[in-house]
TORPA-4810 file (N, C-alpha, C, O; in nm, 3 decimals):
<nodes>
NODE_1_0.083_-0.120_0.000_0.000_0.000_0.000_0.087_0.126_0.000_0.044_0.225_-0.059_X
NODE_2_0.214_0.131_0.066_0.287_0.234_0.106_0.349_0.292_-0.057_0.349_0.405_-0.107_X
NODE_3_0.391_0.176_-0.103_0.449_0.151_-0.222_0.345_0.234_-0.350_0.382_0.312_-0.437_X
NODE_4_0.233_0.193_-0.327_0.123_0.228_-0.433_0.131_0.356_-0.412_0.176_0.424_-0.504_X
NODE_5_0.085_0.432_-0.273_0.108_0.563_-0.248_0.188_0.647_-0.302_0.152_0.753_-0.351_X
NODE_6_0.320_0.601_-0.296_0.477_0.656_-0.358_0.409_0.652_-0.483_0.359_0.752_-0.534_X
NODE_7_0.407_0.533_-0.536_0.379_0.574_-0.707_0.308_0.645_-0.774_0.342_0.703_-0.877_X
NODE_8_0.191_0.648_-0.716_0.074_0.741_-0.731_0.079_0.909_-0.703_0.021_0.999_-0.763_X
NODE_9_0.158_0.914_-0.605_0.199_1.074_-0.565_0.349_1.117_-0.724_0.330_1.235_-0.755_X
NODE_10_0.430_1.075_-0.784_0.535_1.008_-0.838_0.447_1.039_-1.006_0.485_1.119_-1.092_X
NODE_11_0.348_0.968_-1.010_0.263_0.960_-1.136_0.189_1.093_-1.111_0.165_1.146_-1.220_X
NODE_12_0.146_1.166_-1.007_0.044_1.291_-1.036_0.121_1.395_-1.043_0.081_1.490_-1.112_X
NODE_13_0.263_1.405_-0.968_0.398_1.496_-1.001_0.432_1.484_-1.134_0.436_1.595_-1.189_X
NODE_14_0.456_1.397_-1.203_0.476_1.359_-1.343_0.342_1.437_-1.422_0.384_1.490_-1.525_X
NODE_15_0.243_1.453_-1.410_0.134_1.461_-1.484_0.114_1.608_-1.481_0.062_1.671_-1.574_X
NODE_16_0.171_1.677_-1.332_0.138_1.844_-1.306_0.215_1.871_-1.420_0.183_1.910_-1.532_X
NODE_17_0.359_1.834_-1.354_0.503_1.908_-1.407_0.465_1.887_-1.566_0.456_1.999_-1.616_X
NODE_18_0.439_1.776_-1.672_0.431_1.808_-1.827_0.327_1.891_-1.816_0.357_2.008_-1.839_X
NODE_19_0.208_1.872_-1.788_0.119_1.980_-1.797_0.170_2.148_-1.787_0.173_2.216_-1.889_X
NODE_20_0.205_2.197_-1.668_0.299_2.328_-1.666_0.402_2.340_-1.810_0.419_2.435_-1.885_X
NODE_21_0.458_2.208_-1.811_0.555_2.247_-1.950_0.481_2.286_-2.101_0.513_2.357_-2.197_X
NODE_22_0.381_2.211_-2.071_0.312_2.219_-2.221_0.235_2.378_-2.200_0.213_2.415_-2.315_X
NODE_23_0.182_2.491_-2.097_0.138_2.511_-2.106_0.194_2.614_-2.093_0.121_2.709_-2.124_X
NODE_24_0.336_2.654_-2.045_0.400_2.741_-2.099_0.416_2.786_-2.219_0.380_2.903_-2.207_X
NODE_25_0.450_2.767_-2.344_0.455_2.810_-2.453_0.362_2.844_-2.496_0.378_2.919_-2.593_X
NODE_26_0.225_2.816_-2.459_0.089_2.865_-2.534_0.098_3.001_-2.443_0.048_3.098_-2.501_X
NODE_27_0.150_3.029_-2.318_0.132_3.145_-2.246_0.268_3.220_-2.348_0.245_3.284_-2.451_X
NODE_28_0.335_3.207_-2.321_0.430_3.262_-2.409_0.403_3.342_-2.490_0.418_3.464_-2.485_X
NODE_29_0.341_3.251_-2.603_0.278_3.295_-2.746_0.152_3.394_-2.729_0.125_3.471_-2.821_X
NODE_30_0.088_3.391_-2.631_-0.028_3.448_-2.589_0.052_3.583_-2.565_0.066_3.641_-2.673_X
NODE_31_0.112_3.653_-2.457_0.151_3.716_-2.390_0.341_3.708_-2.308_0.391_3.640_-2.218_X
NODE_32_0.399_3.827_-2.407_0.560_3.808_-2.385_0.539_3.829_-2.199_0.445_3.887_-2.144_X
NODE_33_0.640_3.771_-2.142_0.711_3.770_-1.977_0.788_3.854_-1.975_0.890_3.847_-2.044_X
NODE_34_0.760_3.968_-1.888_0.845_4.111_-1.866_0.898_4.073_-1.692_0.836_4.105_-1.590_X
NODE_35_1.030_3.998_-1.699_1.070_3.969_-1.639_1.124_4.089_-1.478_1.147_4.062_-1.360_X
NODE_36_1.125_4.235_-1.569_1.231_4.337_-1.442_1.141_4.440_-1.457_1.095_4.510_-1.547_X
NODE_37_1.132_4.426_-1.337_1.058_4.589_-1.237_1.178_4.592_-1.205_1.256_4.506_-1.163_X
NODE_38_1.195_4.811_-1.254_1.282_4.892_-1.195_1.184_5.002_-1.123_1.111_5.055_-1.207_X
NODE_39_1.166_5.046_-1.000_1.085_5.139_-0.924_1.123_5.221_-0.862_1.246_5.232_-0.856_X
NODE_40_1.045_5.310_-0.793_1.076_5.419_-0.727_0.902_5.448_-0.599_0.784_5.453_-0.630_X
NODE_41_0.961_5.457_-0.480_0.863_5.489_-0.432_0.861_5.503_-0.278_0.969_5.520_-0.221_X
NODE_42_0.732_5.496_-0.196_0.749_5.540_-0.036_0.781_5.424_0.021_0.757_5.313_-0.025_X
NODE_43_0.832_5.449_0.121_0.905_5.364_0.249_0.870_5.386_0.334_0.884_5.505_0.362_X
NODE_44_0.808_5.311_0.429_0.766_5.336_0.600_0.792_5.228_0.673_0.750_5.114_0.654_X
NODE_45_0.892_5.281_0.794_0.939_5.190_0.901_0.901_5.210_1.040_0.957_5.305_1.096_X
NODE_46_0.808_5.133_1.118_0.811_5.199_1.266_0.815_5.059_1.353_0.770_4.945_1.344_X
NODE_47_0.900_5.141_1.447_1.014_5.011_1.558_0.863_5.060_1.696_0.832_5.171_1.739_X
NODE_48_0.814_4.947_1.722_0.705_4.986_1.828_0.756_4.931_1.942_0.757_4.809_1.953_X
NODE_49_0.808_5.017_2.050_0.751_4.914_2.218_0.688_4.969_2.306_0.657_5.078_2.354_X
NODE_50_0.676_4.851_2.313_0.525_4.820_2.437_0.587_4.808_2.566_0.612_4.698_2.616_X
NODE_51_0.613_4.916_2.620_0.757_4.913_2.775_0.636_4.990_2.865_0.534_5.046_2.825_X
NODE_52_0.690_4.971_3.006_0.647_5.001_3.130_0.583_5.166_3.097_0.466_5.183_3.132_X
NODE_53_0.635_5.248_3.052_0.607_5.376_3.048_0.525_5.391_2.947_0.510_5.511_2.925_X
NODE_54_0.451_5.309_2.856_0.337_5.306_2.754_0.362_5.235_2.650_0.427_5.130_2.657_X
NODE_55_0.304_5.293_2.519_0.346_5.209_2.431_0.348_5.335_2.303_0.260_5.413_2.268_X
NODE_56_0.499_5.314_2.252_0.587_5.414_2.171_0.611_5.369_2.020_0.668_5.262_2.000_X
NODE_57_0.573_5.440_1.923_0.675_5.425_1.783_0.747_5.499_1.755_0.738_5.617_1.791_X
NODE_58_0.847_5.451_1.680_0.947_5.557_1.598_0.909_5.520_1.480_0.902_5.406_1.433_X
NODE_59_0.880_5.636_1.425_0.792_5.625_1.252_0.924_5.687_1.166_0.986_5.792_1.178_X
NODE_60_0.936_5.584_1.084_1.048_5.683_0.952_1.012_5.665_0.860_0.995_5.543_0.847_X
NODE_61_0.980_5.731_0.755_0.972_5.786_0.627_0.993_5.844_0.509_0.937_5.953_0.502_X
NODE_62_1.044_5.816_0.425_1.179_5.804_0.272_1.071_5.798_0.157_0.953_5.812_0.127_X
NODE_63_1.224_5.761_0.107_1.212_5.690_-0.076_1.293_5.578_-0.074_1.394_5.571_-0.005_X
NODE_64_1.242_5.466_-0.166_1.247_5.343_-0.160_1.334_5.325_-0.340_1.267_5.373_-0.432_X
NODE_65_1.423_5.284_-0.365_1.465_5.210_-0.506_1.473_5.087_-0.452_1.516_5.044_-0.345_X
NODE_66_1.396_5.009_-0.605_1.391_4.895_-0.617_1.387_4.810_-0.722_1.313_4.854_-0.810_X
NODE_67_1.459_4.661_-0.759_1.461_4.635_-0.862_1.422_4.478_-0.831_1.486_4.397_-0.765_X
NODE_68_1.330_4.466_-0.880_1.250_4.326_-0.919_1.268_4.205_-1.060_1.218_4.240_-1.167_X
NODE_69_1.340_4.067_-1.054_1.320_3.993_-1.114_1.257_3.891_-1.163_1.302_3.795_-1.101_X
NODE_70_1.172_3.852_-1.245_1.104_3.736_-1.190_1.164_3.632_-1.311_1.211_3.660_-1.422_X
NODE_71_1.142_3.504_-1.246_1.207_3.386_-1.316_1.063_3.356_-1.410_1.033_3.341_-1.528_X
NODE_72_1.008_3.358_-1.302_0.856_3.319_-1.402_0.734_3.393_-1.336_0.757_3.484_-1.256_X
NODE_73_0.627_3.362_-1.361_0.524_3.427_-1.299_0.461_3.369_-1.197_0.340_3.362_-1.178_X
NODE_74_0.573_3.316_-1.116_0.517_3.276_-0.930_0.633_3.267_-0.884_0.621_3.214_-0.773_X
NODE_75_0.828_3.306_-0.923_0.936_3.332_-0.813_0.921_3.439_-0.862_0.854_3.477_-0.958_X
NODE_76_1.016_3.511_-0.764_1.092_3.653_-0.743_1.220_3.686_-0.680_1.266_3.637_-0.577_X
NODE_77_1.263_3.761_-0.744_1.356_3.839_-0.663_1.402_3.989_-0.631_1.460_4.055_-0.717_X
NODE_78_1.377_4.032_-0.522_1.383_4.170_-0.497_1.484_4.263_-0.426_1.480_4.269_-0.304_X
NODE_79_1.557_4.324_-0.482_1.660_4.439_-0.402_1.600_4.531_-0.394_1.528_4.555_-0.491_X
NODE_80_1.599_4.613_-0.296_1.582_4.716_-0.291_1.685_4.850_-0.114_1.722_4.803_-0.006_X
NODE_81_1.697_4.976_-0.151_1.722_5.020_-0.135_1.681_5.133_-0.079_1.660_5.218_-0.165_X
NODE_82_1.650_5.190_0.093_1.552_5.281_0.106_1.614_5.388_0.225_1.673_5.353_0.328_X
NODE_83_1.586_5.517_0.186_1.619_5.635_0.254_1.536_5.716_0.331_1.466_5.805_0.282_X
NODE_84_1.542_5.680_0.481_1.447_5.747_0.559_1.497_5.852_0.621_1.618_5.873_0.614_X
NODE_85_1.363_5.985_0.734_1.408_6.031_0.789_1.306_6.017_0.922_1.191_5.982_0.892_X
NODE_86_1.322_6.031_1.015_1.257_6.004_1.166_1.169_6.147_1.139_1.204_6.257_1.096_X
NODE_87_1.037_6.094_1.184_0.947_6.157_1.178_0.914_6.287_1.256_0.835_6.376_1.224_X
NODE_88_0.984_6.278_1.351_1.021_6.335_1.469_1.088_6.409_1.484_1.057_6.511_1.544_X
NODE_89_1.223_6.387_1.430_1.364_6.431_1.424_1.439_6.455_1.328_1.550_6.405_1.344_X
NODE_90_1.424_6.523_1.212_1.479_6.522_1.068_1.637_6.494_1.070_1.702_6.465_0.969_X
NODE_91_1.699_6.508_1.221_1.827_6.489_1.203_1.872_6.340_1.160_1.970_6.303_1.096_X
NODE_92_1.716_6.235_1.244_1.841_6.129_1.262_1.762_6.065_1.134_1.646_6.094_1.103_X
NODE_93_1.853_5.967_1.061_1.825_5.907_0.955_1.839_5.783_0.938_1.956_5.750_0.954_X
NODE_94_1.761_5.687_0.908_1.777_5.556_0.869_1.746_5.534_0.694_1.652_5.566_0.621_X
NODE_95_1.914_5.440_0.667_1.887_5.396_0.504_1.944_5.221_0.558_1.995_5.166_0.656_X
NODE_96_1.894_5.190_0.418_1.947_4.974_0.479_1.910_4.979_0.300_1.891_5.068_0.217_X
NODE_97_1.913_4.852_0.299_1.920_4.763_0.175_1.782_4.626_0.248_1.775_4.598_0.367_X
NODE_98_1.702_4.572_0.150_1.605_4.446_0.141_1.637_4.370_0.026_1.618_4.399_-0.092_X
NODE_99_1.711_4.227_0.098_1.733_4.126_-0.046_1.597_3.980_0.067_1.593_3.920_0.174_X
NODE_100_1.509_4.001_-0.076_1.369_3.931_-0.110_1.348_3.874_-0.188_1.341_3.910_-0.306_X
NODE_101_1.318_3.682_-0.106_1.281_3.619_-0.277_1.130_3.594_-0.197_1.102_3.572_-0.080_X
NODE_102_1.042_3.610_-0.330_0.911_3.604_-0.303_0.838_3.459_-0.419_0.873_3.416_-0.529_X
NODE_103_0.738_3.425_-0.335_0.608_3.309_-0.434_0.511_3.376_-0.409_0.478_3.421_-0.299_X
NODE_104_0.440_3.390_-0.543_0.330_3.437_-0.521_0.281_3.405_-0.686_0.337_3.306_-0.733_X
NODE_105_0.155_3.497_-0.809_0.089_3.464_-0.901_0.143_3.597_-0.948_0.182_3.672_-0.859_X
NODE_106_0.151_3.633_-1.055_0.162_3.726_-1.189_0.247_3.848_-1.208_0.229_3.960_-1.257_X
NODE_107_0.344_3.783_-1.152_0.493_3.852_-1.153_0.550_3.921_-1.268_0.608_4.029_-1.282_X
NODE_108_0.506_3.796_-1.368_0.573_3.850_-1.571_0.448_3.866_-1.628_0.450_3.848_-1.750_X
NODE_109_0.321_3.898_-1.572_0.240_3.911_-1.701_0.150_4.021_-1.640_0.191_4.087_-1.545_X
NODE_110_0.046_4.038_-1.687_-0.072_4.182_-1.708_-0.146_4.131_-1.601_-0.136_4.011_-1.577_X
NODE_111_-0.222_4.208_-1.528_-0.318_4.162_-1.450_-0.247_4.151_-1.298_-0.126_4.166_-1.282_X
NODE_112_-0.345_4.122_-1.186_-0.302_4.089_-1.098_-0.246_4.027_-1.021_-0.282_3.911_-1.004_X
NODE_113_-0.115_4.090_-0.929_0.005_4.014_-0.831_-0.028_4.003_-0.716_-0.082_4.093_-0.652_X
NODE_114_0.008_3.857_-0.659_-0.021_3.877_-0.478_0.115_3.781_-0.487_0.164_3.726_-0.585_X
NODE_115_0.152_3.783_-0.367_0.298_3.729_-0.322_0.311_3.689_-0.171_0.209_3.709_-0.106_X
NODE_116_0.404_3.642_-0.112_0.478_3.595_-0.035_0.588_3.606_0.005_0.636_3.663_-0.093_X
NODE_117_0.677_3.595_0.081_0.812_3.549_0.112_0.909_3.609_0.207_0.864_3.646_0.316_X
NODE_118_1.044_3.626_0.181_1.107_3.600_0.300_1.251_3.695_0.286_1.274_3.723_0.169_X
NODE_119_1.333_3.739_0.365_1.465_3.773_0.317_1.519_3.833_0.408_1.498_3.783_0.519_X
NODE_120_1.617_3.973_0.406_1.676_3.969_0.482_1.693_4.176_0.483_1.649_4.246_0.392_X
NODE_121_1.767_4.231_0.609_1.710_4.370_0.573_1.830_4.414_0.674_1.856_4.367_0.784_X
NODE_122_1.895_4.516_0.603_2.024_4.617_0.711_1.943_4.723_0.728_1.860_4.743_0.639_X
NODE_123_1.947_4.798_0.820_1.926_4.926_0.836_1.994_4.987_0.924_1.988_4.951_1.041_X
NODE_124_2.088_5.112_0.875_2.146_5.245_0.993_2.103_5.359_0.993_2.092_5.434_0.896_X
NODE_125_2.068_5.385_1.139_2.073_5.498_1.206_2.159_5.596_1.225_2.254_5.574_1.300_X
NODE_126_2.149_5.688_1.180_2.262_5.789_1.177_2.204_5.921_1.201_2.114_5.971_1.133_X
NODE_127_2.279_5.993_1.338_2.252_6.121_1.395_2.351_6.188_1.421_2.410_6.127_1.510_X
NODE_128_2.424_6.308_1.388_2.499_6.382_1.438_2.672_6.293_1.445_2.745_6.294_1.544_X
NODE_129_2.698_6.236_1.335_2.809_6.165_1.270_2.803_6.035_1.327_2.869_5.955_1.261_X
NODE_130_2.743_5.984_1.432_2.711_5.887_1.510_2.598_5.788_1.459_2.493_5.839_1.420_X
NODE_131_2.612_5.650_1.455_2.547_5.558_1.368_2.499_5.437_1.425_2.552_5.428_1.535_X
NODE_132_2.416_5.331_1.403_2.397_5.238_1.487_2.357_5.137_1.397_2.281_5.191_1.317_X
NODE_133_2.368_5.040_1.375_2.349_4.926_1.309_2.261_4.809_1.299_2.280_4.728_1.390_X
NODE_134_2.179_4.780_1.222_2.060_4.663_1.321_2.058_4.581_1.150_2.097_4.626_1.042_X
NODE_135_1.993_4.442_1.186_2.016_4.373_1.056_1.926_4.273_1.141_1.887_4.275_1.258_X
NODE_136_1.905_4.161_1.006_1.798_4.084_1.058_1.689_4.019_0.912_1.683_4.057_0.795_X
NODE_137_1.605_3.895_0.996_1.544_3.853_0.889_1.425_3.910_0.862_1.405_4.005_0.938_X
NODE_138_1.317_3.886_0.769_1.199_3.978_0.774_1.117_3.875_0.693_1.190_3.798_0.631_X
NODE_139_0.967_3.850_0.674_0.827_3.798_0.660_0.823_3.954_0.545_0.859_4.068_0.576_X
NODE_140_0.773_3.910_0.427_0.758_4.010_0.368_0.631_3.962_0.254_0.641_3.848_0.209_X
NODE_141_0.545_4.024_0.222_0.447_4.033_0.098_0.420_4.102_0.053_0.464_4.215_0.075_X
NODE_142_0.312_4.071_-0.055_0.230_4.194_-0.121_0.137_4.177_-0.228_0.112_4.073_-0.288_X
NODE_143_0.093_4.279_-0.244_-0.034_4.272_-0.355_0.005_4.401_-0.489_0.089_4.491_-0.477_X
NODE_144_-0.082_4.376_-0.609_-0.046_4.480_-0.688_-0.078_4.457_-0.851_-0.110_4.345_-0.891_X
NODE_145_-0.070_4.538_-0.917_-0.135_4.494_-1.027_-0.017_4.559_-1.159_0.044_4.666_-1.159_X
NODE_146_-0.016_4.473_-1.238_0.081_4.550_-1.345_-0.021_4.511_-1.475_-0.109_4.430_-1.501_X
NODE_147_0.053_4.627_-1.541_-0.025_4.725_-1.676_0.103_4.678_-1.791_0.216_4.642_-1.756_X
NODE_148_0.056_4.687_-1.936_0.173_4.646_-1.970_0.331_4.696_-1.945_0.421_4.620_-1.907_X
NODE_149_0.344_4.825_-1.970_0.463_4.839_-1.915_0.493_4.921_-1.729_0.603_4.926_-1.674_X
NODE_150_0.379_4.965_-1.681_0.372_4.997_-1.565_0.333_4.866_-1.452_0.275_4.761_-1.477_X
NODE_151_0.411_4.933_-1.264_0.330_4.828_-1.215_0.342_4.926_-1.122_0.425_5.017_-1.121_X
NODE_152_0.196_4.887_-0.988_0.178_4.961_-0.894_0.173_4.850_-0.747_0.073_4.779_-0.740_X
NODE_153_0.253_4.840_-0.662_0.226_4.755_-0.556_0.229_4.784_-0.436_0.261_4.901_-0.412_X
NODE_154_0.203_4.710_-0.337_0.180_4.778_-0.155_0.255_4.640_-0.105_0.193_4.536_-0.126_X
NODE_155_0.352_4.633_-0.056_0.463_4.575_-0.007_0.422_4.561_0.167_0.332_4.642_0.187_X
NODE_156_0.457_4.489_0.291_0.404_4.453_0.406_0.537_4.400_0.431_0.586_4.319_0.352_X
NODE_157_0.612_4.449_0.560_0.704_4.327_0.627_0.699_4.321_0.751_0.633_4.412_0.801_X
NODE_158_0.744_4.247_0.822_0.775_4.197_0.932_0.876_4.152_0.958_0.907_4.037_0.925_X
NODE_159_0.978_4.256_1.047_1.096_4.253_1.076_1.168_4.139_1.193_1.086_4.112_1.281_X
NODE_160_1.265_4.088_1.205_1.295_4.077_1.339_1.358_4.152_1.409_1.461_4.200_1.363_X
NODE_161_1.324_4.178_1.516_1.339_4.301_1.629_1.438_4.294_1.711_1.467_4.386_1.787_X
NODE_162_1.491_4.202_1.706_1.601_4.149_1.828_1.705_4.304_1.832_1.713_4.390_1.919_X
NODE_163_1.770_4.293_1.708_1.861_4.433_1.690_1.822_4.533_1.779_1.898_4.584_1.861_X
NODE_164_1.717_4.559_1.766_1.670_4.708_1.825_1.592_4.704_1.957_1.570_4.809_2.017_X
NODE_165_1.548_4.584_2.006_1.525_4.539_2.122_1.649_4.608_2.194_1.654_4.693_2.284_X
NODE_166_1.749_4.540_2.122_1.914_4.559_2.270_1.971_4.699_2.247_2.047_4.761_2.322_X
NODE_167_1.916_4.741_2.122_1.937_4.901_2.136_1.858_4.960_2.249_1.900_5.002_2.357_X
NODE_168_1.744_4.956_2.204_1.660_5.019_2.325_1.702_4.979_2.459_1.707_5.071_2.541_X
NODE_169_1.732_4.873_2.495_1.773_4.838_2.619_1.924_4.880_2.682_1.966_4.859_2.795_X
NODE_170_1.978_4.935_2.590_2.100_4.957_2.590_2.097_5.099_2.646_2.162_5.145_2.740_X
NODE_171_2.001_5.164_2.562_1.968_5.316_2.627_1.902_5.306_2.731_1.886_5.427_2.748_X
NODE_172_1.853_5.262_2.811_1.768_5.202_2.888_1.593_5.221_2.942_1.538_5.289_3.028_X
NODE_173_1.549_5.125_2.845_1.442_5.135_2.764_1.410_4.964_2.775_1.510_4.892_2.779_X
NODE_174_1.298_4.908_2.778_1.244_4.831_2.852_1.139_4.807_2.751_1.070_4.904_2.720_X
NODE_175_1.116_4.692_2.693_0.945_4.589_2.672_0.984_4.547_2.563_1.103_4.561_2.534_X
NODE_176_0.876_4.471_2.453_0.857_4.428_2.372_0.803_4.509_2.273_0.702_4.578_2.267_X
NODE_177_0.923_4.475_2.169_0.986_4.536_2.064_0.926_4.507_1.928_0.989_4.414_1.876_X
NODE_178_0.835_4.550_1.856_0.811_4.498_1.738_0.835_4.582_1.604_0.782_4.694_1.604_X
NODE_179_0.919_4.538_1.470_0.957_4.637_1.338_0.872_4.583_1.237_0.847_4.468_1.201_X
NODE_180_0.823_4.725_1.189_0.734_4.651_1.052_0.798_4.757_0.973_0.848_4.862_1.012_X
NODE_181_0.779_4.684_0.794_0.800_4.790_0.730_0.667_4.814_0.595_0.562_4.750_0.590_X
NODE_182_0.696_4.887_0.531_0.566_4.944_0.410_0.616_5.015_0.323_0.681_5.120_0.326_X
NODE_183_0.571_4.935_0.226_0.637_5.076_0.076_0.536_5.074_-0.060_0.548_4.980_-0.139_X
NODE_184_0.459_5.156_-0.078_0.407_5.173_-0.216_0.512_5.203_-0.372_0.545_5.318_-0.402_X
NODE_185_0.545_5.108_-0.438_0.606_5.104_-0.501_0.543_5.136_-0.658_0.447_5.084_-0.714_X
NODE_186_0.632_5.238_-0.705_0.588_5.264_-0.858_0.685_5.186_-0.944_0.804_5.216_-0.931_X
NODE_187_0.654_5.086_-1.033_0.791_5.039_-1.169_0.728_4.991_-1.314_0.630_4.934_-1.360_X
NODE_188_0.846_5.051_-1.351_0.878_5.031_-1.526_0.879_4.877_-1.551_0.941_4.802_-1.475_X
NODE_189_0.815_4.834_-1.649_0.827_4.692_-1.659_0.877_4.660_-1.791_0.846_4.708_-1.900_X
NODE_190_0.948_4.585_-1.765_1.020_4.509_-1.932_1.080_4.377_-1.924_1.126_4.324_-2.025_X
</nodes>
């Protein structure tokens, strides 16, 4: 029985995978794959804790470059590049880099994108020649729709906080620490 199972899972993998192959080229022929978003757009980062004395954000807010690949129309891959300033404080500034591979539906073609995935994110703080460093993994998605050569999307992450947890604690600053980030992204598609 175990055996039949294997084969049977073995035979319906066999049956997806030609199917996808055969059904590429009719998409093809239908509609060329515009593999690279190059963009430009907003960035929003806020580090929240929830400490003894209430509950605090630091909101920062930029411009975002970004450049998007897709292998096909459900991987991805995303760099991007973003320049903030503290909402608060125009002095102090946070810029980092986001390397993102995403799964999701309609990456290379017309019509609507939703996504998934995962990666990794630097960001420094910098005030008055003085700088601070935080890095880390991040939960990232999104939704969005591309036009033939335009695309418009709303990006969602979820940082890990640890970095800036021991900052805050370092200044001495107390609770649970949570980073999200957000970017409406405008790109050229080809």
């Amino acid at each position: 029985m175990k055996k039949m199972s294997i084969y049977l899972a073995l035979s319906l993998a066999s049956a997806l995978s030609c199917q996808a192959l055969a059904e590429q080229p009719e998409q093809a022929a239908a509609e060329p794959l515009k593999q690279w978003n190059v963009g430009i757009g907003s960035y929003a980062t806020t580090i929240n804790v929830d400490g003894n004395h209430g509950d605090e954000d630091l909101d920062f807010s930029g411009l975002n470059l970004a450049g998007t690949y897709a292998f096909n129309d459900n991987v991805a891959i995303r760099a991007g590049y973003y320049s903030l300033d503290f909402d608060d404080d125009s002095e102090l500034e946070s810029s980092g880099l986001d390397l993102l591979a995403y799964y999701g539906t309609g990456f290379a073609t017309e019509g609507f994108k939703a996504y998934i995935g995962g990666g990794f994110f630097t960001d420094t703080w910098e005030a008055e020649g003085e700088d601070e460093d935080f890095s880390g993994i991040q939960l990232n998605g999104g939704i969005g729709y591309n036009w033939e050569f335009v695309s418009l999307e709303l990006m969602l992450g979820i940082r890990s906080a640890d970095d800036y947890a021991d900052f805050i604690e370092d200044l001495g600053g107390n609770g649970d620490v949570t980073a999200i980030s957000s970017s409406l992204l405008l790109s050229a598609r080809f």
